[in-house]
C-alpha positions in Angstrom: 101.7 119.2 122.8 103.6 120.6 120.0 104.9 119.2 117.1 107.3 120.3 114.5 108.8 118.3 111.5 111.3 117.8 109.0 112.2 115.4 106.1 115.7 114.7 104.7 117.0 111.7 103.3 114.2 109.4 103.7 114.1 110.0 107.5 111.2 112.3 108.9 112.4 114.1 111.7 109.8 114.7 114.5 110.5 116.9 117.4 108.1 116.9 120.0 107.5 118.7 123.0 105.1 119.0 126.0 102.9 116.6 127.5 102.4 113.3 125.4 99.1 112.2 127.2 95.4 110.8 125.9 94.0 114.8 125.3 96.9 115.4 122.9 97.7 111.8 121.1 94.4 112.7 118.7 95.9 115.2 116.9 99.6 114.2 116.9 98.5 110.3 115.8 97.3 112.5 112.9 100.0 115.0 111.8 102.4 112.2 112.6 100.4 109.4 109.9 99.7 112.2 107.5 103.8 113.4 107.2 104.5 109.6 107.1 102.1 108.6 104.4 103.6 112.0 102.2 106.9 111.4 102.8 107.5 107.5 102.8 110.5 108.1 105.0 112.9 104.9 106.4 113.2 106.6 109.6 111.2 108.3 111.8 113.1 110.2 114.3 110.5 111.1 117.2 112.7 113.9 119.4 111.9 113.8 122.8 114.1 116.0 124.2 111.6 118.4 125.1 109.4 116.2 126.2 107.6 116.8 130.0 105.3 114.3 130.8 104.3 110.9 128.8 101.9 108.5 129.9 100.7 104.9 128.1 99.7 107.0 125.0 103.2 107.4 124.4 103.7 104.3 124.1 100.6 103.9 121.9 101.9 106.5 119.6 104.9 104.8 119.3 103.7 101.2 119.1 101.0 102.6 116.0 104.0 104.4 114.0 106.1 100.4 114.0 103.1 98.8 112.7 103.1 101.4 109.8 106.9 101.3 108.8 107.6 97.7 110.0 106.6 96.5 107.0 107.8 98.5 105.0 111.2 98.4 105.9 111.4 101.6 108.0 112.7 101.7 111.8 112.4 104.6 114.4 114.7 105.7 116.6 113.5 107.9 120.3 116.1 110.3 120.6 116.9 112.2 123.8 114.4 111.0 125.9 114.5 112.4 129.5 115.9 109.7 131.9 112.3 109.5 133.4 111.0 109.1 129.9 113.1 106.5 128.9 112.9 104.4 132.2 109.0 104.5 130.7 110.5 103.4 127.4 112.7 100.2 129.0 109.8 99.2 131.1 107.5 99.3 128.4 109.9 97.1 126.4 110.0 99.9 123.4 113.8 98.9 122.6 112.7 95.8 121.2 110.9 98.0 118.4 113.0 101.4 118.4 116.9 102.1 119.1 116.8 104.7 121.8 119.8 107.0 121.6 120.9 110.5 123.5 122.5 111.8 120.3 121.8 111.3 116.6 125.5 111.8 115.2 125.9 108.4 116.8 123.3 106.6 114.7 124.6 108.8 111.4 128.4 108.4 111.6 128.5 104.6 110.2 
């Protein structure tokens, strides 16, 4: 799994790519918390579009980043999640704490 991020107004951009399963949540739980805690963002954008493979760790990762920014305001949005990814996501019921979009113009142009 890699992981590469970005911070612009108050969102932190996270672009992931790979395998998002148990052997590489340890590490990317980690970068993910650390770039939150540093830049306080609003939103966290977690990029799937290069996403492979994801498993219940996913969904784990996901569910552990809400319970941070939840209270503090913040949302996160899953953007461009491979149609097997987000028929994980649905199932899981993760629209209930992200928006799930195939595009992030749409959830800028307001």
């Amino acid at each position: 799994m890699k992981i590469h991020y970005e911070t612009a107004d108050a969102r932190l951009f996270v672009e992931l790519a790979g395998e998002l399963d148990h052997h590489s949540m340890g590490s990317l739980r980690t970068e993910v918390d650390e770039a939150i805690f540093i830049h306080n963002p609003h939103e966290l954008i977690l990029d799937f579009g290069q996403v492979t493979f994801m498993d219940s760790s996913g969904i784990g990762l996901i569910m552990g980043r809400y319970r941070i920014l939840h209270p503090l305001g913040g949302r996160i949005i899953l953007l461009r999640p491979a149609p097997h990814i987000r028929r994980i996501l649905r199932l899981a019921g993760m629209e209930q704490l992200a928006s799930i979009k195939n595009e992030l113009e749409q959830e800028v142009a307001q």
